[in-house]
Steps between C-alpha positions, in 0.01 A plus 500: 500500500531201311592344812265597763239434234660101522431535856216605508388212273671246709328589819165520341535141348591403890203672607284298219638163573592482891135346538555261254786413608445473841248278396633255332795496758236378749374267309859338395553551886164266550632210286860516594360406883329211340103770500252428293204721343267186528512263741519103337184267564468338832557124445168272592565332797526177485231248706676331776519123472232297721616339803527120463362445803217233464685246698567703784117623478372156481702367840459796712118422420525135556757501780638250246819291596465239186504685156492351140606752199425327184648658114239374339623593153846326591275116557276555151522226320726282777317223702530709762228752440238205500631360828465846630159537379342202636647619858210663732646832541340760168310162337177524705411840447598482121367214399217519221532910458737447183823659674745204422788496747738344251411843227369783644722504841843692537590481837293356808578510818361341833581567855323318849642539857553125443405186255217416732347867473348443180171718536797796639604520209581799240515440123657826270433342099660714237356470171486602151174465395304803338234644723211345294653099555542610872120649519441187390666279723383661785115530388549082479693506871196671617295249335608248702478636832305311747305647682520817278762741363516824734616805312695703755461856512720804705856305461630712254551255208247252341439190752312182530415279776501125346423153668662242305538121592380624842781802551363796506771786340520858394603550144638864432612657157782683520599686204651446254600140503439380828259293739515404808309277695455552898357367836147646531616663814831643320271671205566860629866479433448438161547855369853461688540330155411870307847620314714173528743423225452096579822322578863507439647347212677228536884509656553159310355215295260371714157425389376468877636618838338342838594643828438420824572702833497262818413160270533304827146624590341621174603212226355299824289272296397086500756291295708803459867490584574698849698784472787564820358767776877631382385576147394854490442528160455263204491592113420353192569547149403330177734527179316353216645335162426433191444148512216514748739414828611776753777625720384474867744770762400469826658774736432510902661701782615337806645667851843445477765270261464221748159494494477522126683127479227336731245671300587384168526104650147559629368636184605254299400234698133707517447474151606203448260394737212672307597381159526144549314199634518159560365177361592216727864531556530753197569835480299664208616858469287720277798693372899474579598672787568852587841585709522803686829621579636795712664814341577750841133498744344414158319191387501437133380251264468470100338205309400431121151411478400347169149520381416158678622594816289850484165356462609277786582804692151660411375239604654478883386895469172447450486220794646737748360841406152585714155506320 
């Protein structure tokens, strides 16, 4: 009796438990497979990075094969930022609206199908100025328009049509830290602009980069030195230092190894040629000279300017560049 009675018991404490049971065996069963009663969180996702694409933006608009990037915070305080702001590439349009190129500029970059194509041109000026000092600036650019300021509606970003010194240009705003000036004809690819991260940082320490596709025709220019038909690319960097003087690196591609030798000799005797004069029977040279050397189908050339020999350089600049 006493023993049926235990089984009895024991089979009724199955029957009372088995759902429990089974129960928590599922729910062991769950986390052993890695289950979860409540899913985690999804994590934000994170905003892509802008494209740093101004650059390309800015030559595909210009069809430009001469292009000038400019770190401007790199030449703050060298004599190199004033040299670059009394060139006539961003100076004209802004001049007088309280946007110093030497302070308020990051990074500027210019592009023309060549150095005679001035009024071709496409200008992308990042800045770090609040919106109020840029309001500002701009109300003053508009101010000095002649004949009138046009405010440009239906391009998708704020626009002005300005005539300044006789050139008549579109001004866009691009936010949040860029403008960009255009051709009046070009000012409907300004919104091509919309989105862009600005430009690369830089690979190394230069403080400017120049190139140049096909320099034999586009750095065509009076008093200039001639660049070989064989030269199918020319680049330029500027390293500055401390004491006001820079590193010059001059960097072309030629066809062919062979090529590359007569090359050099005629770009050295080219600038030569441009940088020196005579008086009588002497040879004045404005600054020593450069030697180019081949390295492969390349053409290269490094020279030391000190701050003399800069301005002096400015100077040729300024003689050569169109108005």
């Amino acid at each position: 009796m006493v023993k049926r009675h235990g089984v009895h018991c024991g089979e009724g404490m199955t029957r009372l438990w088995a759902p429990w049971l089974l129960a928590i065996g599922h729910a062991l069963f769950a986390l052993s497979c890695g289950g979860a009663p409540t899913p985690p969180p999804e994590a934000p996702i994170a905003e892509a990075p802008k494209p740093r694409n101004a650059a390309t933006i800015a030559q595909e608009i210009a069809g430009g094969k001469v292009s000038v990037l400019v770190y401007a915070e790199r030449a703050r305080g060298h004599a190199l930022s004033a040299q670059l702001a009394k060139l006539n590439l961003w100076g004209p349009v802004l001049d007088g609206t309280g946007i110093d190129p030497q302070k308020n500029l990051l990074r500027a970059f210019v592009t023309a199908p060549s150095v005679r194509a001035e009024r071709e041109a496409v200008i992308v000026l990042e800045h770090d100025l609040t919106p109020e000092q840029l309001q500002t600036g701009l109300d003053t650019l508009r101010g000095r328009s002649d004949p009138p300021a046009v405010p440009l509606d239906g391009l998708g970003l704020p626009a002005t049509q300005v005539t300044i010194q006789g050139h008549t240009r579109v001004v866009a705003v691009v936010e949040p830290s860029f403008l960009v000036v255009l051709p009046q004809d070009k000012a409907s690819q300004a919104k091509r602009f919309l989105g862009t991260g600005g430009f690369p940082d830089p690979e190394g320490p230069e403080a400017a980069l120049a190139t140049a596709l096909e320099p034999s025709t586009t750095l065509r220019v009076q008093r200039a030195p001639r660049v070989p038909e064989t030269i199918g690319a020319l680049s330029a960097g500027l390293v500055l230092e401390p004491d006001g003087g820079a590193q010059l690196v001059l960097d072309g591609v030629s066809q062919s190894p062979e090529q590359a030798q007569e090359d050099a000799r005629h770009l050295t005797a080219e600038v030569d040629q441009a940088t020196s004069f005579r008086v009588s029977i002497i040879k004045v040279r404005v600054f020593d000279p450069v030697r180019f050397t081949a390295e492969g189908d390349r053409v290269k050339a490094q020279r030391r300017l000190t701050p003399q020999e800069i301005d002096r350089l400015f100077g040729l600049l300024s003689a050569v560049m169109p108005r």
